[in-house]
C-alpha positions as CSV (number, residue, x, y, z in Angstrom):
1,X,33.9,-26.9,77.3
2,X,34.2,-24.0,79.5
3,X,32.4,-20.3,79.4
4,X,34.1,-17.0,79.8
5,X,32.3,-13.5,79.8
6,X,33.1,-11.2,77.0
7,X,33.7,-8.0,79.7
8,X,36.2,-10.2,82.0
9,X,38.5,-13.2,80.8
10,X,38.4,-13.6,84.5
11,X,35.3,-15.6,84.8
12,X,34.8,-19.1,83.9
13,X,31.2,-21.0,83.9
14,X,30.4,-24.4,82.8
15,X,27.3,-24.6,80.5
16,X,25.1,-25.5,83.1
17,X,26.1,-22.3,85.0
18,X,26.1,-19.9,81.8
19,X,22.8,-21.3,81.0
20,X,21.3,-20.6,84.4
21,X,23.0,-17.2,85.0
22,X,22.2,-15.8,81.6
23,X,24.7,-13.1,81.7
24,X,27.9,-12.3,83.6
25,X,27.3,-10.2,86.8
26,X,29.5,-7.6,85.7
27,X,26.6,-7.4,82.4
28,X,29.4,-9.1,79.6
29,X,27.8,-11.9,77.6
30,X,28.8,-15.9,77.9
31,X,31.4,-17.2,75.1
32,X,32.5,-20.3,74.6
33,X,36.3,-20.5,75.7
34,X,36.8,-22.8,72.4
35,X,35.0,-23.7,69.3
36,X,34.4,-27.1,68.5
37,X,35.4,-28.1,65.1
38,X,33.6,-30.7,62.2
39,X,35.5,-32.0,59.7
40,X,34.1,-32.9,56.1
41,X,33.2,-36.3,56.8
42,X,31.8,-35.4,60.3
43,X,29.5,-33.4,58.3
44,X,29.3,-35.8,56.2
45,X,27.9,-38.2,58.6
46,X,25.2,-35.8,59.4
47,X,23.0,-35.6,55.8
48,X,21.4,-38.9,56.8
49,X,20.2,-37.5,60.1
50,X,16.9,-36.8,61.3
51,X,17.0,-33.1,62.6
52,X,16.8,-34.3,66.2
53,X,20.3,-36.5,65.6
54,X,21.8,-33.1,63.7
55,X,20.5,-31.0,67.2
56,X,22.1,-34.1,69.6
57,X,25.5,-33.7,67.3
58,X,26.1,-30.0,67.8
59,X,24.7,-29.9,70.9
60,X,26.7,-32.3,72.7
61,X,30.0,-30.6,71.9
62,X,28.7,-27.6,73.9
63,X,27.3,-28.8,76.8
64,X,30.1,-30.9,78.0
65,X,28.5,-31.1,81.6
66,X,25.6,-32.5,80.3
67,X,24.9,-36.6,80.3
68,X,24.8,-37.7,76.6
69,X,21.0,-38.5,77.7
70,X,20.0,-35.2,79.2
71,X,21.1,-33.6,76.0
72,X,19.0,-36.1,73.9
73,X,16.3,-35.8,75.7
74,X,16.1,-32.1,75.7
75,X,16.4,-32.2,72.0
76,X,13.5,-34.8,71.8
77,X,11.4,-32.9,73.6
78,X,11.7,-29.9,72.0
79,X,11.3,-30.9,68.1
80,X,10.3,-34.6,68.2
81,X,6.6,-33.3,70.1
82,X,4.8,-33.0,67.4
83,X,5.2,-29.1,68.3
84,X,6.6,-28.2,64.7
85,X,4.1,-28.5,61.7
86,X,7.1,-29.1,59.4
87,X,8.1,-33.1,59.8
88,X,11.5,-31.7,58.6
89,X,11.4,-29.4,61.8
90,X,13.6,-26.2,59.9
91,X,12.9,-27.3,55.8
92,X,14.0,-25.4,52.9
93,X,12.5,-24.4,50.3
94,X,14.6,-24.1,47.0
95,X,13.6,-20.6,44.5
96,X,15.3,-19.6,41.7
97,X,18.6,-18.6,40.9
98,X,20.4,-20.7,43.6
99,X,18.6,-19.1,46.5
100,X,17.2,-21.6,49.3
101,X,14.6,-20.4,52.1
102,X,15.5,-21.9,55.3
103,X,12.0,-21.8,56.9
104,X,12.4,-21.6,60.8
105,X,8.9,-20.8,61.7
106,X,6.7,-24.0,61.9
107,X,7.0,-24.4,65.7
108,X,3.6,-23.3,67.9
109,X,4.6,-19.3,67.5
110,X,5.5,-19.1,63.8
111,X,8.6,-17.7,64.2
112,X,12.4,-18.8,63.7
113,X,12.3,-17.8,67.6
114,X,10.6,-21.4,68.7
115,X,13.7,-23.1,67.1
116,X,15.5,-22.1,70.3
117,X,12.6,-21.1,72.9
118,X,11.4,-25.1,72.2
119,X,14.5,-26.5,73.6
120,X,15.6,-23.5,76.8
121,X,13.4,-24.6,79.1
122,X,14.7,-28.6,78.8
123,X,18.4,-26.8,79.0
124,X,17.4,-25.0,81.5
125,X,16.0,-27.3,83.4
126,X,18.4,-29.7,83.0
127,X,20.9,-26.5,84.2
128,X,19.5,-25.5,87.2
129,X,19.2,-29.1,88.5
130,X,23.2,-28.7,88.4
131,X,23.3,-25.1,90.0
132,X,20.8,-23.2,91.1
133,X,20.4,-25.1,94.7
134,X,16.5,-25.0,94.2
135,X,16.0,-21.7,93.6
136,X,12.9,-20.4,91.6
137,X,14.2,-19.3,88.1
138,X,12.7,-16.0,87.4
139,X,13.1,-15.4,83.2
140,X,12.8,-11.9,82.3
141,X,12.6,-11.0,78.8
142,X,12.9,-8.1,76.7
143,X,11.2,-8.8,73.2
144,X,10.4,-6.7,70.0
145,X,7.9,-9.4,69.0
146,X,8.5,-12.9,68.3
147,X,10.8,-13.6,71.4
148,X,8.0,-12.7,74.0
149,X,5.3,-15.1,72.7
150,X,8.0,-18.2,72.1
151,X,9.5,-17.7,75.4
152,X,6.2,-17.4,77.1
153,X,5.3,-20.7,75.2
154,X,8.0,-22.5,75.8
155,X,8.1,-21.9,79.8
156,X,4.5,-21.7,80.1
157,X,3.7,-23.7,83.7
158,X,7.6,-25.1,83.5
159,X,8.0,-26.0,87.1
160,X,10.0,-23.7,89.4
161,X,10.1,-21.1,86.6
162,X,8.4,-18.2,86.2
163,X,8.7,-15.8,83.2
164,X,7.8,-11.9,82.7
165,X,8.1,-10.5,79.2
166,X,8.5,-6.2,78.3
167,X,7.0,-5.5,74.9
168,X,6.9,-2.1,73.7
169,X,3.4,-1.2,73.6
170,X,3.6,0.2,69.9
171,X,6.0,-1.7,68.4
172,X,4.6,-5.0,67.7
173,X,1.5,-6.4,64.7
174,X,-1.4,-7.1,66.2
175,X,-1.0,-10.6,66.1
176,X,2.2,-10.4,68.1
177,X,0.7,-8.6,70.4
178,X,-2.9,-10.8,70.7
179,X,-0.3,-13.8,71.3
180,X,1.2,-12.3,74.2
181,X,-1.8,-10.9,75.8
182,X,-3.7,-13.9,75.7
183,X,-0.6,-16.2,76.9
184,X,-2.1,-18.9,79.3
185,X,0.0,-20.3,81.8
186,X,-0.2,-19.6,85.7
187,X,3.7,-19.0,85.7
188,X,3.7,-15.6,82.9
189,X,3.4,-12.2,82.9
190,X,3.3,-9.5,80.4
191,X,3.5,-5.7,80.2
192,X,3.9,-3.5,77.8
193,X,6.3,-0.4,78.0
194,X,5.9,3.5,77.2
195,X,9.4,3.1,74.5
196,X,10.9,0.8,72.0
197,X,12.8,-2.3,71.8
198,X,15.9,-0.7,72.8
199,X,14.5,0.7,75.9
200,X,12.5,-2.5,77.1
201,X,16.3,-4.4,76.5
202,X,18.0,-1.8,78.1
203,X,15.3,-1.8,80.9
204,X,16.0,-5.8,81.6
205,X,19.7,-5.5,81.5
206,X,19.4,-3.2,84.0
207,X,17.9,-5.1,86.6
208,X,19.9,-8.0,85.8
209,X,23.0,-6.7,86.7
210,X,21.2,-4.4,89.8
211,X,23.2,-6.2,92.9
212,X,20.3,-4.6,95.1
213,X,17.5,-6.8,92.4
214,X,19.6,-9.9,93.2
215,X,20.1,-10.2,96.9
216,X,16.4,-9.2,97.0
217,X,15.7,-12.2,94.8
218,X,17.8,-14.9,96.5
219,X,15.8,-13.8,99.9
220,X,12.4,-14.8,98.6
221,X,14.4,-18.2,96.9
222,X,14.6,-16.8,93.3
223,X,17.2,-16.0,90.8
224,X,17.0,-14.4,87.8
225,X,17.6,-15.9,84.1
226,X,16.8,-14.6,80.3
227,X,15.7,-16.0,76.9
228,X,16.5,-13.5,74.9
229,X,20.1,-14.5,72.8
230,X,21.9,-13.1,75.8
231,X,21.7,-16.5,77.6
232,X,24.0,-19.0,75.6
233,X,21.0,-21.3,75.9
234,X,18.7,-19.7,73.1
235,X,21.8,-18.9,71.1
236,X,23.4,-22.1,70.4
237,X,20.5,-24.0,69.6
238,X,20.1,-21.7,66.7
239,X,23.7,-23.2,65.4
240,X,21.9,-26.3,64.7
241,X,19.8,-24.9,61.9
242,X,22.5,-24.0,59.7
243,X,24.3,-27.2,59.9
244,X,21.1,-28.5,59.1
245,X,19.8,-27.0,55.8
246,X,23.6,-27.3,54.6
247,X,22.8,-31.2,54.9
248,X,19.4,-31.1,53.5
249,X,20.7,-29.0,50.7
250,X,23.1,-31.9,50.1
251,X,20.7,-34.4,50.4
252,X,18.3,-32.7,47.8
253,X,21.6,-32.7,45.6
254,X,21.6,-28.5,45.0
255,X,25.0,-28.8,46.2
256,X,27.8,-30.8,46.6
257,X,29.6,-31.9,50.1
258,X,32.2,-29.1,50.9
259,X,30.5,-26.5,47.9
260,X,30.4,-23.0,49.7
261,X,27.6,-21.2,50.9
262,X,26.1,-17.5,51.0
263,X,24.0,-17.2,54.1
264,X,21.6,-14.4,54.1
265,X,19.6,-13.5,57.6
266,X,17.3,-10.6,58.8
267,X,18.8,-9.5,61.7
268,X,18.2,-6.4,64.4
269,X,19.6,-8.1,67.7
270,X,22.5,-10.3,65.6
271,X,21.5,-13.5,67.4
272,X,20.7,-15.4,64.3
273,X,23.5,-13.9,62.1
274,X,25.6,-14.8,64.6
275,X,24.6,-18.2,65.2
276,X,25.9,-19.2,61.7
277,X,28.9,-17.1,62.4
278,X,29.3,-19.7,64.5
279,X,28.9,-22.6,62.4
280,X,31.0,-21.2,59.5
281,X,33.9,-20.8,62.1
282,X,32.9,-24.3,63.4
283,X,33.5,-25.6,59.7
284,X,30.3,-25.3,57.7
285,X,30.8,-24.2,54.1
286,X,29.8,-20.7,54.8
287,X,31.5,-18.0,52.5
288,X,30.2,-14.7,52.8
289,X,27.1,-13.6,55.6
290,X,25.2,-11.4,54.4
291,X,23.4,-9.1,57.3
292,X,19.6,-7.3,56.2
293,X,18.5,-4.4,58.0
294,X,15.2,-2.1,57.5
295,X,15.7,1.3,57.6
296,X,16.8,0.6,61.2
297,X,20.2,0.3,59.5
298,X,22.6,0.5,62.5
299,X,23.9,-2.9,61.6
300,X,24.6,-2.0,57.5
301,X,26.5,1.7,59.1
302,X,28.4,-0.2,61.4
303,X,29.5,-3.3,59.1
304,X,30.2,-1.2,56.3
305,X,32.2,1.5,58.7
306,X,33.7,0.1,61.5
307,X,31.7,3.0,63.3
308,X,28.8,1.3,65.5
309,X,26.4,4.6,66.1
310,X,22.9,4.6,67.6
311,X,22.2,7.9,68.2
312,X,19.6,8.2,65.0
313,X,16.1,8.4,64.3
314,X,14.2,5.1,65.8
315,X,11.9,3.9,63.0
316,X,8.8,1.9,63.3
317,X,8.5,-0.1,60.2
318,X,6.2,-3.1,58.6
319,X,9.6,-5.7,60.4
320,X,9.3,-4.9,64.1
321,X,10.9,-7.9,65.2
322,X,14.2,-5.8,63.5
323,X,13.3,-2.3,64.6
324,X,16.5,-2.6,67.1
325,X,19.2,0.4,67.2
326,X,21.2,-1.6,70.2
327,X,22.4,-4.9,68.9
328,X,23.3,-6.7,72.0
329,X,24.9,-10.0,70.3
330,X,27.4,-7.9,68.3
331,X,29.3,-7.9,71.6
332,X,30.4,-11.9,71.0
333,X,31.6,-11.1,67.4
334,X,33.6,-8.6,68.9
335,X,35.2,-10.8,71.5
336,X,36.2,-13.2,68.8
337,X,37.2,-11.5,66.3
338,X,39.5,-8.7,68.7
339,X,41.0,-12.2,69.8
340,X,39.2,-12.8,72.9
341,X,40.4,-8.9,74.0
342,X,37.5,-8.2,76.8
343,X,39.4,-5.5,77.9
344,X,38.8,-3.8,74.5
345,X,35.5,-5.3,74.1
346,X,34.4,-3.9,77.6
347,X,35.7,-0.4,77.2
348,X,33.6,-0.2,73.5
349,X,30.2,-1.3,75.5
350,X,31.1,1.6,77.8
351,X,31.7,4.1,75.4
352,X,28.1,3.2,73.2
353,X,26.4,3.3,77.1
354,X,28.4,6.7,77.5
355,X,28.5,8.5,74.6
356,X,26.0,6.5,71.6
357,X,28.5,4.9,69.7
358,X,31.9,3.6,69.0
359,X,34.8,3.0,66.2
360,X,36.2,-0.1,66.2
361,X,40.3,-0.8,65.5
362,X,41.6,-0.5,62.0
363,X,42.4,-4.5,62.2
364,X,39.2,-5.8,63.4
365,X,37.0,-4.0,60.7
366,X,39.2,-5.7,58.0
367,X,38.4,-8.9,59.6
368,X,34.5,-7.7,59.6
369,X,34.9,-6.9,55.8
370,X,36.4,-10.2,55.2
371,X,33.0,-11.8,56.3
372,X,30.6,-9.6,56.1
373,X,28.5,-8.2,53.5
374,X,25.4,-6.0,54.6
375,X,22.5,-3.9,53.1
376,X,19.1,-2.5,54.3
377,X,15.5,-1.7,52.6
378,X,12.3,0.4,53.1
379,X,9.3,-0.9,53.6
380,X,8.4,-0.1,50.0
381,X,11.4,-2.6,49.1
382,X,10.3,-4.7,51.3
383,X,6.7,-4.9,49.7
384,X,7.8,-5.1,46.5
385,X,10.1,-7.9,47.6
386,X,6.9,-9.7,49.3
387,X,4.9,-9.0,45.9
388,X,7.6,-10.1,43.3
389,X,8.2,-13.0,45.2
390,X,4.9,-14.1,45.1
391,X,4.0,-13.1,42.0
392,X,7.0,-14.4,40.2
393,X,7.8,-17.4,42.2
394,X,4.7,-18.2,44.2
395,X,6.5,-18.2,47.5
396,X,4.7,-15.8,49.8
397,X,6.8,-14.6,52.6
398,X,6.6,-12.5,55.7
399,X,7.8,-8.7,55.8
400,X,11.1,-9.6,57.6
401,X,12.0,-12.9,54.8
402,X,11.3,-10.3,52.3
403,X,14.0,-8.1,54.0
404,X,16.9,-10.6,53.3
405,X,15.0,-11.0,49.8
406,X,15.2,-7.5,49.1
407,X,19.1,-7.1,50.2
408,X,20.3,-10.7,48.3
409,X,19.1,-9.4,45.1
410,X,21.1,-5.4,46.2
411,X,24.2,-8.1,46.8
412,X,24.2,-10.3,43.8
413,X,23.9,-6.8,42.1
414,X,26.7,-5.5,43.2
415,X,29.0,-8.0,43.7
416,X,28.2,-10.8,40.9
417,X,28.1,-13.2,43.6
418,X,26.5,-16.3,42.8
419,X,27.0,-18.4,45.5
420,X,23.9,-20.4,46.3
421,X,22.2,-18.6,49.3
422,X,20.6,-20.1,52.5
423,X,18.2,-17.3,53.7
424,X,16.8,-17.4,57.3
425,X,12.8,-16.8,56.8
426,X,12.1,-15.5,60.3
427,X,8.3,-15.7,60.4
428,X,5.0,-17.1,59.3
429,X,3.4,-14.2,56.5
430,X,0.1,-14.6,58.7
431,X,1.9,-13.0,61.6
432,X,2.0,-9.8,59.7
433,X,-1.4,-9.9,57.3
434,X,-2.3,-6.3,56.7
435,X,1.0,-5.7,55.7
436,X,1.7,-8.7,53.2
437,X,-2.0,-7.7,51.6
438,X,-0.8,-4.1,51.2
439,X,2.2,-5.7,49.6
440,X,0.2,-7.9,47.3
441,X,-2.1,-4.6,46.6
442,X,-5.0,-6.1,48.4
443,X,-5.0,-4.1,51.5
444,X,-8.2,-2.5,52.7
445,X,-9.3,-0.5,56.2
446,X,-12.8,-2.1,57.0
447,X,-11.6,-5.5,58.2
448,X,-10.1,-6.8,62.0
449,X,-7.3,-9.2,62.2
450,X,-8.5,-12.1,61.3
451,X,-10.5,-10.6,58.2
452,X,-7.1,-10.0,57.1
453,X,-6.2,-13.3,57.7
454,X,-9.2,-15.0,55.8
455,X,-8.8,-12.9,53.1
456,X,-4.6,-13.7,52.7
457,X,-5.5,-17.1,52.5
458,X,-8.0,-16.9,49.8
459,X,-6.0,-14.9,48.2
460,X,-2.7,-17.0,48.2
461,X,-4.3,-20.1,49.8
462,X,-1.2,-20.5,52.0
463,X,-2.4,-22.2,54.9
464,X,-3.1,-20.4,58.2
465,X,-1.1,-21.8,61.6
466,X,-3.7,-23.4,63.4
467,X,-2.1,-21.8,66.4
468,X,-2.7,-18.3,65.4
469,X,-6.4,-19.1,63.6
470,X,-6.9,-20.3,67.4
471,X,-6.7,-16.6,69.0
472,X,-9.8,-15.2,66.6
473,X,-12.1,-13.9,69.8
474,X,-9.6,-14.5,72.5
475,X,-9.9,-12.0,75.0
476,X,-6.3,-10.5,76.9
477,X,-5.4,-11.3,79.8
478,X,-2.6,-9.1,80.4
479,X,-3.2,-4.8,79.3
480,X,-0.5,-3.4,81.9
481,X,1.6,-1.0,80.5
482,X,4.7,0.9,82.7
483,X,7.6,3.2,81.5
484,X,11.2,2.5,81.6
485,X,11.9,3.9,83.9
486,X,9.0,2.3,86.5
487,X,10.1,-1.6,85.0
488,X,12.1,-3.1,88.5
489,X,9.0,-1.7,90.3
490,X,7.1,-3.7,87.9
491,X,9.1,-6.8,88.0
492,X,8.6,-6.4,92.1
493,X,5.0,-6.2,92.0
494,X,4.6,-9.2,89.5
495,X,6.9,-11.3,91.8
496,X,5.3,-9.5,94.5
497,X,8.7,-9.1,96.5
498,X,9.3,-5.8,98.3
């Protein structure tokens, strides 16, 4: 299995190398050349599996250069640690009316983020053992809130690592931003930035494809990776989970081997949509994906347009792990489905760097049609979603879950689609408190953080994550902030190279 960037059919990487590099110098993103394919009764073969045997399975057909034992161990490591409250690692949970909650947020962040973040610093350090000639991997990450605190978790004291995460300083919950403050680790760094999302990613991609930024890096022994989706390595773990609740949903008997599947994800970065893009085009059941946006709705324009466009209002909402306007994992999707045409795909990134936006070819949006479905909500929808769930169901979910809730119900409205639905719950409810008790009509303005979260859980008695009960007093370590435009400089002084 061989790599090629979406920019230049020219390059070629082995997994290892894709991994390690993180993105293509000339800024495309890393592509599998090939999908592997299952067949019914490979799939199968995979109900009876434990989720690590389900990661090993998918895995392996990926990272080709890897020894079968270096890919088993990696997934060991990652999900058989005793790292995920959830035996089950990603379990669903089965609501009404066909609809099934993939959960993906029992790892040590609560949120679907960990299922990836666990395993990238085994694959990566499994990668760089085969490339990097002993260099010091430097990870430099972009986050709009979940990202940051799994990736600083996951490569927190890795050896010959270190990791420096942008936030944007008003863009996160409080409890994102307590998690990244108080990161321990003597290999981390964190600093927020004067912007959003978009210009903290924008700020990172930047310096990864600044020549200058890497020549200066390989003199002091360093080279520069990334955990956000860019980097193959936090994107195709995030196939796994798919494959896996399709089994589990088999298991449970809610559907039958080879019965099709809706799949429903909140999504502002495309990563996870993508990932079981993927899996439906690696033979998974999946019939129709169905892509939730807030009222960041770049995503719903584009997928119900052709016309990708992000020159609109930026919107800080109750999901800020979706407040996105620049989708960098599109970029894949448009590789494969303009049939691998990086000349095309190249010339549409310049034109949104250029000009804001972009229209895509009247063939490739049929093919987008054809796949997608998409819708977007307030954050009024999205508490009512949160409240009618609960009250209704008594399934209390997060403000981005509620999202996808919020759009599924738009869909099956619209469409008559009943297709059961797997829908990606992206993060723990007590990651967002003050705004899941102002959904449940139980807000009030005299209470911290964790007042909030004391009062949620008598309220719903949903137990709180012993990882986040853990921050209650924990002081920050890290209260830098910079501007975009002042980030290399940053990066310098944290690495402190000149």
């Amino acid at each position: 299995m061989m790599y090629t960037s979406t920019r230049d059919r020219s390059v070629t990487a082995s997994a290892a190398q894709a991994i390690t590099q993180g993105i293509s110098n000339e800024g495309g993103l890393f592509v599998p050349e090939q999908l592997p394919q299952f067949t019914k009764d490979e799939l199968a073969a995979m109900v009876s599996q434990s989720y690590i045997d389900r990661a090993v399975t998918v895995l392996s057909r990926f990272l080709t250069d890897f020894t079968a034992d270096e890919v088993r161990d990696c997934a060991q490591s990652a999900y058989g640690s005793g790292r995920f409250l959830a035996p089950e690692v990603a379990p669903v949970h089965s609501l009404k009316d066909g609809v099934h909650v993939l959960e993906l947020w029992h790892g040590p962040t609560c949120a679907f983020k960990d299922m990836a973040l666990q395993i990238l610093p085994h694959l990566m350090r499994v990668s760089a053992s085969k490339t990097s000639d002993g260099k010091e991997i430097v990870i430099l990450v972009a986050t709009s809130g979940d990202t940051g605190k799994a990736a600083l978790e996951g490569f927190r004291d890795a050896p010959h690592t270190r990791i420096l995460v942008f936030y944007p300083e008003n863009g996160v919950s409080p409890m994102q931003k307590l998690q990244m403050t108080t990161q321990e680790g003597g290999n981390v760094g964190v600093c927020a930035i004067r912007g959003n999302f978009d210009d903290a990613q924008s700020g990172v991609k930047t310096i990864f494809t600044d020549p200058t930024m890497r020549t200066v890096l390989a003199e002091q022994g360093m080279m520069f990776s990334s955990a956000n989706s860019i980097n193959w390595g936090r994107l195709v773990p995030q196939i796994v989970y798919y494959f896996s609740a399709y089994c589990d949903l088999v298991a449970a008997g809610s559907i039958a081997m080879g019965d099709p599947v809706n799949v429903a994800v909140p999504t502002g970065n495309f990563g996870n949509i993508l990932a079981a893009y993927y899996a439906r085009e690696m033979g998974l059941p999946v019939a129709r994906l169905i892509c939730a946006s807030n009222c960041n709705n770049v995503l719903t324009d584009f997928l119900r347009t052709g016309t990708y466009d992000r020159r609109r209002a930026f919107h800080t909402t109750i999901s800020p792990s979706m407040d996105i306007l620049i989708s960098s994992n599109l970029e894949r999707l448009l590789y494969h489905l303009s049939g691998c045409d990086a000349e095309l795909v190249a010339g549409l990134m310049k034109e949104l760097n250029e000009t804001g936006s972009y229209t895509v070819p009247a063939a490739l949006m049929e093919k987008l049609r054809s796949l997608f479905a998409a819708g977007w909500c307030d954050d009024e929808q999205t508490m009512q979603a949160i409240r009618t769930t609960y009250e209704q169901q008594g399934y209390l979910c997060d403000t981005h879950t509620a999202v996808a809730v919020s759009v599924c119900e738009q869909y099956r409205a619209e469409t008559g689609d009943n297709t059961p639905i797997v829908l990606a719950s992206t993060a723990d409810p007590y990651k967002f408190s003050a705004s899941v008790l102002r959904a449940l009509g139980a807000e009030r303005d005299d209470e911290d953080e964790f007042d909030k979260v004391d009062r949620l859980h008598a309220l719903t008695g949903a137990p709180v994550p012993p990882s986040l009960a853990v921050l209650k007093g924990k002081q920050p370590r890290f209260t830098q902030v910079c501007d975009r435009d002042t980030m290399e400089q940053t990066v310098r002084a944290l690495l402190a190279v000149k």
